[in-house]
GUVOLO-473502 format. One record per residue: residue number from 1; x, y, z of N, C-alpha, C, O in turn. Coordinates in steps of 0.2 Angstrom, whole numbers, padded with zeros to 4 digits. Each point is the difference from the previous one (the first is absolute). Example, Ala and Ser with C-alpha at 12.3 -4.5 7.8 and 13.67 -1.06 7.14 Angstrom:
// residues 2
@resi=1, nX=0066, nY=-0028, nZ=0039, caX=-0004, caY=0006, caZ=0000, cX=0004, cY=0006, cZ=0000, oX=0005, oY=-0001, oZ=0003 $
@resi=2, nX=-0007, nY=0006, nZ=-0007, caX=0004, caY=0006, caZ=0001, cX=-0004, cY=0005, cZ=0003, oX=0003, oY=0006, oZ=0001 $
***
This chain:
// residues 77
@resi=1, nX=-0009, nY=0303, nZ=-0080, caX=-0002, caY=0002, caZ=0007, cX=-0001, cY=0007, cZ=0000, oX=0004, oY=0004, oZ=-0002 $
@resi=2, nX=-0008, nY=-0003, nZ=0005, caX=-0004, caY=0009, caZ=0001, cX=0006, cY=0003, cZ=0006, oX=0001, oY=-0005, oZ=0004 $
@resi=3, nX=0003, nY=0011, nZ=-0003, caX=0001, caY=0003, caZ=0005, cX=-0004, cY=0003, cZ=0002, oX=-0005, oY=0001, oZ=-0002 $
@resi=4, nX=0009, nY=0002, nZ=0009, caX=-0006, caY=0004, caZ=0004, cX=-0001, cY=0004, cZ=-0004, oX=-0006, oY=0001, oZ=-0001 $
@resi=5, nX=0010, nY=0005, nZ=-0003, caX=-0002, caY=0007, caZ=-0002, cX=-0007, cY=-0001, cZ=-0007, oX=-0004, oY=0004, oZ=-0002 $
@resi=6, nX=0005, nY=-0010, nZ=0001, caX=-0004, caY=-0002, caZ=-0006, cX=-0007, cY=-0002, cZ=0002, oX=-0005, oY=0001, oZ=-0004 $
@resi=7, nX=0006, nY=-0006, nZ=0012, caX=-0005, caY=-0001, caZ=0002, cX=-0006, cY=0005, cZ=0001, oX=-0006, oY=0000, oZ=-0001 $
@resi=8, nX=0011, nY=0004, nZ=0006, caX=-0003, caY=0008, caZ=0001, cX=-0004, cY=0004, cZ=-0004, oX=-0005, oY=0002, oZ=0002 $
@resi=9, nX=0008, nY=-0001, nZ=-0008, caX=-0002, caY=0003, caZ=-0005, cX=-0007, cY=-0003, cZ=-0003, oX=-0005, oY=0004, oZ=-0001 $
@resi=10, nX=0004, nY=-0010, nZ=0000, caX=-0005, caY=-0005, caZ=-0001, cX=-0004, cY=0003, cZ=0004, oX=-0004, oY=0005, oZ=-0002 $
@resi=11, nX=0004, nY=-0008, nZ=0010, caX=-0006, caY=0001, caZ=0003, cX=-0002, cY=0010, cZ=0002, oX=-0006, oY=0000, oZ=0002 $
@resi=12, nX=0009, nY=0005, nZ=-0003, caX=0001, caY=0006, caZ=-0002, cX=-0005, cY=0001, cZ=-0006, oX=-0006, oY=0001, oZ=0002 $
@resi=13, nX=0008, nY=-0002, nZ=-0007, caX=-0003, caY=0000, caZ=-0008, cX=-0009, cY=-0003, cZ=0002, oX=-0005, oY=0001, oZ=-0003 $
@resi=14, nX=0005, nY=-0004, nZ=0007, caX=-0007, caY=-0005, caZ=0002, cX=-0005, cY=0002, cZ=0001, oX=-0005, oY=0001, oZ=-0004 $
@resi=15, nX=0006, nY=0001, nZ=0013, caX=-0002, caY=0002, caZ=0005, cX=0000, cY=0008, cZ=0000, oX=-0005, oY=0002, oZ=0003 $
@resi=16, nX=0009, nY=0001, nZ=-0005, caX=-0002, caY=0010, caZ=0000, cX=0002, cY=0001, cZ=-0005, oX=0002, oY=0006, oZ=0001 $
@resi=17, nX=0000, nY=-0008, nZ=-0007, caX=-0002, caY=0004, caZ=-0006, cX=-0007, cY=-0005, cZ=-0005, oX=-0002, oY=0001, oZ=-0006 $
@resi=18, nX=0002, nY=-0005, nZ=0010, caX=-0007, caY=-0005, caZ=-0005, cX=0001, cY=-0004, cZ=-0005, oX=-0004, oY=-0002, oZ=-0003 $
@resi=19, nX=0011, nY=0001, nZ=0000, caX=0001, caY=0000, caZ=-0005, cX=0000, cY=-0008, cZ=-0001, oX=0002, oY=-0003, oZ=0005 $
@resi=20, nX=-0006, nY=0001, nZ=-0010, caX=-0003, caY=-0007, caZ=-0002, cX=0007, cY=-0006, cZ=0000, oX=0006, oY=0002, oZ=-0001 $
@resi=21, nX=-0009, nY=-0008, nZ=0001, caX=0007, caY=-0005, caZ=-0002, cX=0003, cY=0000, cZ=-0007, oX=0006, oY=-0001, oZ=-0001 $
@resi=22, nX=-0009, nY=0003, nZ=-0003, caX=0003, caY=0000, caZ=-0006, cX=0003, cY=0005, cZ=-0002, oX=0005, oY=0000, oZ=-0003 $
@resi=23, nX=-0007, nY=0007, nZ=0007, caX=0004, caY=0005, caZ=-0001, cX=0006, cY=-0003, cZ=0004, oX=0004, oY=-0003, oZ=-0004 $
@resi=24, nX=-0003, nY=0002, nZ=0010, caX=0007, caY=-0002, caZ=0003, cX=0003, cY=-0005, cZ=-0003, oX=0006, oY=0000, oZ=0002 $
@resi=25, nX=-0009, nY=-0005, nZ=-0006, caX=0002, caY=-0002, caZ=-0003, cX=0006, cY=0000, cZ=-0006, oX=0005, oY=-0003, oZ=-0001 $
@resi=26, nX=-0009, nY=0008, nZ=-0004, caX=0003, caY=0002, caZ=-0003, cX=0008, cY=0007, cZ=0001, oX=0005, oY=0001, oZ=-0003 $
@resi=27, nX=-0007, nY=0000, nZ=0009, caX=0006, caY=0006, caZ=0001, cX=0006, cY=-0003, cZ=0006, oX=0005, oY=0003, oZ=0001 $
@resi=28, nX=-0007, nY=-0010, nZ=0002, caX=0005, caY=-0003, caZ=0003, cX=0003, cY=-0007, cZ=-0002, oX=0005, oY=-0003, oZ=0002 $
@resi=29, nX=-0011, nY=0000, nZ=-0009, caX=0006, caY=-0003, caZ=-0003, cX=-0001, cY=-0010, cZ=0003, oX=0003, oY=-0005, oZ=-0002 $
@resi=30, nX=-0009, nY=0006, nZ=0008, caX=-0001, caY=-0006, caZ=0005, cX=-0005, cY=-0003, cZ=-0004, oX=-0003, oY=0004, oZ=-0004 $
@resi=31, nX=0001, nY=-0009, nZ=0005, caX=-0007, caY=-0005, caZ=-0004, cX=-0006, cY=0002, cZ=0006, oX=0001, oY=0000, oZ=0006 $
@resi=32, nX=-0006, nY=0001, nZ=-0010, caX=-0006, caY=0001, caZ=0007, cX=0000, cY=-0004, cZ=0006, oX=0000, oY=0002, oZ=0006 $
@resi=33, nX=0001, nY=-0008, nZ=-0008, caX=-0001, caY=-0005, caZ=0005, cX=0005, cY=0002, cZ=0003, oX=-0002, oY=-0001, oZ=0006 $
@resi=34, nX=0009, nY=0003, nZ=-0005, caX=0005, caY=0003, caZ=0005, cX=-0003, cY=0005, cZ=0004, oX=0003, oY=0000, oZ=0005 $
@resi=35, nX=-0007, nY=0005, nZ=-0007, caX=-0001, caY=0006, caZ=0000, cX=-0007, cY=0000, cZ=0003, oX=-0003, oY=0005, oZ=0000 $
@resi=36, nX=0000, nY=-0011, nZ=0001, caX=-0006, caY=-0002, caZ=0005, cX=0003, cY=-0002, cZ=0007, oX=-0002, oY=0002, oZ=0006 $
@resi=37, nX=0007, nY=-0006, nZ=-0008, caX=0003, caY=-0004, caZ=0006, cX=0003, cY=0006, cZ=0005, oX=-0003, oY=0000, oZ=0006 $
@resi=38, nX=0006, nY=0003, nZ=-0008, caX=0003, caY=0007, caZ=0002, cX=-0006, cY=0005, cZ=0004, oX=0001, oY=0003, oZ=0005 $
@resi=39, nX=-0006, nY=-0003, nZ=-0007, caX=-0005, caY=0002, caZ=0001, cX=-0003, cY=0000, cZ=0005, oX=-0001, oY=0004, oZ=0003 $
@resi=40, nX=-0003, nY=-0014, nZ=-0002, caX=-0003, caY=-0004, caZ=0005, cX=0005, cY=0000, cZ=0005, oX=-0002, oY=-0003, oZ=0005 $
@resi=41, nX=0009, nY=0004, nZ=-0005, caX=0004, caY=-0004, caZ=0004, cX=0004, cY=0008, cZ=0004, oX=0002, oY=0004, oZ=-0004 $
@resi=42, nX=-0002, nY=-0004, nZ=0009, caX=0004, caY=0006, caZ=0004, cX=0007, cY=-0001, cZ=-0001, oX=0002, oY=-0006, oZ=-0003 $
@resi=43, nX=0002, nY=0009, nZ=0004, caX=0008, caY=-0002, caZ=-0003, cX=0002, cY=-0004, cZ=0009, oX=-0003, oY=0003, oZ=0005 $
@resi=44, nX=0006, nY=-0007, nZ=-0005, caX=0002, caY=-0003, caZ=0004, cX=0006, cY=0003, cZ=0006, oX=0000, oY=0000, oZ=0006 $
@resi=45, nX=0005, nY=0002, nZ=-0010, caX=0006, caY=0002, caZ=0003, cX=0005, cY=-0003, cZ=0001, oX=-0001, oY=-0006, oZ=-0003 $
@resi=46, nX=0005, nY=0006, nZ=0005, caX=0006, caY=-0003, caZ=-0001, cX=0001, cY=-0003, cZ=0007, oX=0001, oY=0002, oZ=0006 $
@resi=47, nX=0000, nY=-0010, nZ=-0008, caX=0001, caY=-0004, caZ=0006, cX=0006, cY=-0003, cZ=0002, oX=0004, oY=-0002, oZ=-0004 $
@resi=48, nX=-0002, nY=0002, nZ=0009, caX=0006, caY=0000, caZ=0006, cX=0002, cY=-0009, cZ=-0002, oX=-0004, oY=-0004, oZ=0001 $
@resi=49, nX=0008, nY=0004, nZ=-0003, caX=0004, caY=-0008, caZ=0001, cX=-0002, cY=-0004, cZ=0006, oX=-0001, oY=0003, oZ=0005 $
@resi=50, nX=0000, nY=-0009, nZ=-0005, caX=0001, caY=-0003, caZ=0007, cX=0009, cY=0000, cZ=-0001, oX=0003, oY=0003, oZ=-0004 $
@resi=51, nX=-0001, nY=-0007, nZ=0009, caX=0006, caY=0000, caZ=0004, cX=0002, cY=-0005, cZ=-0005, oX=-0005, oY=-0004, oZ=0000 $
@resi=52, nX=0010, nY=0001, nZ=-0004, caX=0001, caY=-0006, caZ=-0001, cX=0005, cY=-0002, cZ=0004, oX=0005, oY=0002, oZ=0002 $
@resi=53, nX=-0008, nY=-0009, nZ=-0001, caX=0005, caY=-0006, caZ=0003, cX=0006, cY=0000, cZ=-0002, oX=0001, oY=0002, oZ=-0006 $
@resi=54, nX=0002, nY=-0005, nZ=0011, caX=0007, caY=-0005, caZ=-0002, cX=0001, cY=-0006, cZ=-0001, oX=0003, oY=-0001, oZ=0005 $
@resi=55, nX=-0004, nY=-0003, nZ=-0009, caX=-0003, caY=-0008, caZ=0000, cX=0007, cY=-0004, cZ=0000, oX=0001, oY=-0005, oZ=0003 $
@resi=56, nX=0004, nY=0008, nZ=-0008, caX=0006, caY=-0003, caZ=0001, cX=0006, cY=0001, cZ=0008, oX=0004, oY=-0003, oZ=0003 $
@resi=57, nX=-0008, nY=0009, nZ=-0004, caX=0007, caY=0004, caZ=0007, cX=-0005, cY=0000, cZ=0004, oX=0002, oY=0004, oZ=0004 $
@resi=58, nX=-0007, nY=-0005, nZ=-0002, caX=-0003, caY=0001, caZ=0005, cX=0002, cY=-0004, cZ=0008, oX=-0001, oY=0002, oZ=0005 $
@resi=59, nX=0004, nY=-0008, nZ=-0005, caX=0003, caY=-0005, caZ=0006, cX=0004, cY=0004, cZ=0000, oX=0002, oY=0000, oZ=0006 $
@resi=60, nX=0003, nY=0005, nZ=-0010, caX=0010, caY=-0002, caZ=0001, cX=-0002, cY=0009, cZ=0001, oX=0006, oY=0003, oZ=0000 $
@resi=61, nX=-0011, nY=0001, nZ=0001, caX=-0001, caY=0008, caZ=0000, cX=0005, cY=0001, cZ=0005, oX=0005, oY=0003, oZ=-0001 $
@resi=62, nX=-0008, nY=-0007, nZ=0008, caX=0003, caY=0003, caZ=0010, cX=0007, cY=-0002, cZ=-0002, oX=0003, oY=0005, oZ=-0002 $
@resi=63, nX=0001, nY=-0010, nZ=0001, caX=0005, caY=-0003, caZ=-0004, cX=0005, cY=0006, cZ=-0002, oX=0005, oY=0002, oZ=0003 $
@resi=64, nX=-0009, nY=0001, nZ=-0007, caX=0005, caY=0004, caZ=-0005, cX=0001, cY=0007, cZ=0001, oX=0004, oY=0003, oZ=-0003 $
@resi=65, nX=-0010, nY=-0001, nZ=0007, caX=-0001, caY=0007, caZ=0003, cX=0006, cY=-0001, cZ=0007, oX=0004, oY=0004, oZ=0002 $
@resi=66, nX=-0005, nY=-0010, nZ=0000, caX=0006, caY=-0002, caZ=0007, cX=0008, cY=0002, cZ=-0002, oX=0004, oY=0004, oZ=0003 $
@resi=67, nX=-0004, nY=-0008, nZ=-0011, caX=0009, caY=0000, caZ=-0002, cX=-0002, cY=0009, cZ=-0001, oX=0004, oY=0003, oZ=0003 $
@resi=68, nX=-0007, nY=0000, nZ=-0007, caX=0001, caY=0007, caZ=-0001, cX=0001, cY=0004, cZ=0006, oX=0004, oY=0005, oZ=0000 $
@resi=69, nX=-0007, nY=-0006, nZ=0005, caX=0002, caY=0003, caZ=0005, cX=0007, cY=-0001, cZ=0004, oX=0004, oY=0004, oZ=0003 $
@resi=70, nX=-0003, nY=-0010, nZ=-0003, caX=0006, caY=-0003, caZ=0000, cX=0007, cY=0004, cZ=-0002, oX=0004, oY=0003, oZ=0003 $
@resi=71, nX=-0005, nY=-0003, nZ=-0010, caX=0003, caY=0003, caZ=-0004, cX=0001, cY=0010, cZ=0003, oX=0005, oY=0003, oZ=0000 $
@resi=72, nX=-0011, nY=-0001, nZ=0002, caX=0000, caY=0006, caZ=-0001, cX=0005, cY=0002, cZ=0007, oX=0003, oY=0005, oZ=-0002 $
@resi=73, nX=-0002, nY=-0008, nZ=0008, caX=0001, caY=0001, caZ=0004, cX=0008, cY=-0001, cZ=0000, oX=0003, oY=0004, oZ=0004 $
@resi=74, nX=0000, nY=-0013, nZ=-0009, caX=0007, caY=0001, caZ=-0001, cX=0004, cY=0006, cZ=-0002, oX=0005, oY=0002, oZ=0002 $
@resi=75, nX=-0011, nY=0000, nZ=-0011, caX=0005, caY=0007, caZ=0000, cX=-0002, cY=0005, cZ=0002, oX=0001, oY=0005, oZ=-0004 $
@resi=76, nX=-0004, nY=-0003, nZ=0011, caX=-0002, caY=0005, caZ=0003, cX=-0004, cY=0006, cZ=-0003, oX=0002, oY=0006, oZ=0001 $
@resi=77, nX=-0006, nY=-0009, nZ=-0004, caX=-0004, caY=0005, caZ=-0004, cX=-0007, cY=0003, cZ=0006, oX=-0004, oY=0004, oZ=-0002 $
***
Protein backbone atom coordinates (compact mmCIF):
# COMPACT_ATOMS: atom_id res chain seq x y z
CA UNK A 1 0.00 0.00 0.00
CA UNK A 2 1.39 3.64 -1.21
CA UNK A 3 1.28 6.25 1.78
CA UNK A 4 0.31 9.66 1.45
CA UNK A 5 4.05 11.02 1.40
CA UNK A 6 4.84 8.59 -1.43
CA UNK A 7 1.65 9.32 -3.08
CA UNK A 8 2.61 12.86 -3.14
CA UNK A 9 5.76 12.46 -4.21
CA UNK A 10 4.43 10.30 -7.31
CA UNK A 11 2.06 12.70 -8.38
CA UNK A 12 4.87 15.85 -7.60
CA UNK A 13 7.63 13.89 -9.89
CA UNK A 14 4.64 13.78 -12.73
CA UNK A 15 3.05 16.78 -12.93
CA UNK A 16 5.87 19.64 -12.33
CA UNK A 17 9.05 18.04 -12.68
CA UNK A 18 7.79 15.79 -16.01
CA UNK A 19 9.47 13.18 -15.03
CA UNK A 20 8.28 9.84 -17.09
CA UNK A 21 6.74 6.50 -15.33
CA UNK A 22 9.79 4.77 -15.71
CA UNK A 23 11.88 7.23 -14.23
CA UNK A 24 9.32 7.14 -11.06
CA UNK A 25 9.46 4.03 -11.30
CA UNK A 26 12.75 3.22 -11.10
CA UNK A 27 13.48 5.71 -7.94
CA UNK A 28 10.34 4.81 -5.99
CA UNK A 29 10.54 1.11 -6.24
CA UNK A 30 6.32 0.81 -7.32
CA UNK A 31 5.45 -1.37 -10.80
CA UNK A 32 3.99 1.15 -13.51
CA UNK A 33 0.87 -0.08 -13.27
CA UNK A 34 0.80 1.20 -9.50
CA UNK A 35 2.22 4.36 -10.60
CA UNK A 36 -0.62 4.86 -13.43
CA UNK A 37 -3.21 4.26 -10.88
CA UNK A 38 -1.83 6.74 -8.47
CA UNK A 39 -1.75 9.09 -11.41
CA UNK A 40 -5.37 8.52 -12.99
CA UNK A 41 -6.69 8.35 -9.56
CA UNK A 42 -6.80 11.73 -7.05
CA UNK A 43 -5.88 10.59 -3.58
CA UNK A 44 -9.07 9.95 -1.89
CA UNK A 45 -8.39 10.86 1.79
CA UNK A 46 -9.16 9.35 4.68
CA UNK A 47 -12.60 8.28 5.61
CA UNK A 48 -14.71 8.64 8.79
CA UNK A 49 -15.92 5.27 10.17
CA UNK A 50 -19.72 4.77 10.17
CA UNK A 51 -20.94 4.41 13.79
CA UNK A 52 -20.98 0.69 14.63
CA UNK A 53 -24.03 -1.08 16.04
CA UNK A 54 -24.56 -2.92 18.96
CA UNK A 55 -26.27 -6.24 17.88
CA UNK A 56 -25.61 -8.17 20.91
CA UNK A 57 -26.26 -5.11 23.63
CA UNK A 58 -28.30 -3.23 21.62
CA UNK A 59 -31.91 -4.33 23.64
CA UNK A 60 -30.27 -4.44 27.22
CA UNK A 61 -28.10 -0.58 26.38
CA UNK A 62 -31.42 1.79 28.27
CA UNK A 63 -31.07 -1.30 30.94
CA UNK A 64 -27.66 -0.96 31.72
CA UNK A 65 -27.02 2.79 31.23
CA UNK A 66 -30.32 2.77 34.04
CA UNK A 67 -28.37 0.21 36.60
CA UNK A 68 -25.08 2.60 35.92
CA UNK A 69 -26.80 5.41 37.00
CA UNK A 70 -28.25 3.81 39.56
CA UNK A 71 -25.09 2.88 40.89
CA UNK A 72 -23.64 6.35 40.40
CA UNK A 73 -26.06 8.00 42.71
CA UNK A 74 -25.88 5.09 45.69
CA UNK A 75 -22.12 5.92 45.93
CA UNK A 76 -22.71 9.51 45.47
CA UNK A 77 -20.52 10.19 42.76
Amino acid sequence: MIKVDQYEYIRVSKRIYGKSISQIQRETGHSRNTIRKVLNDEYKGYCKRKKQPYPVLGPYLKQIEQWLLEDKKRIGL
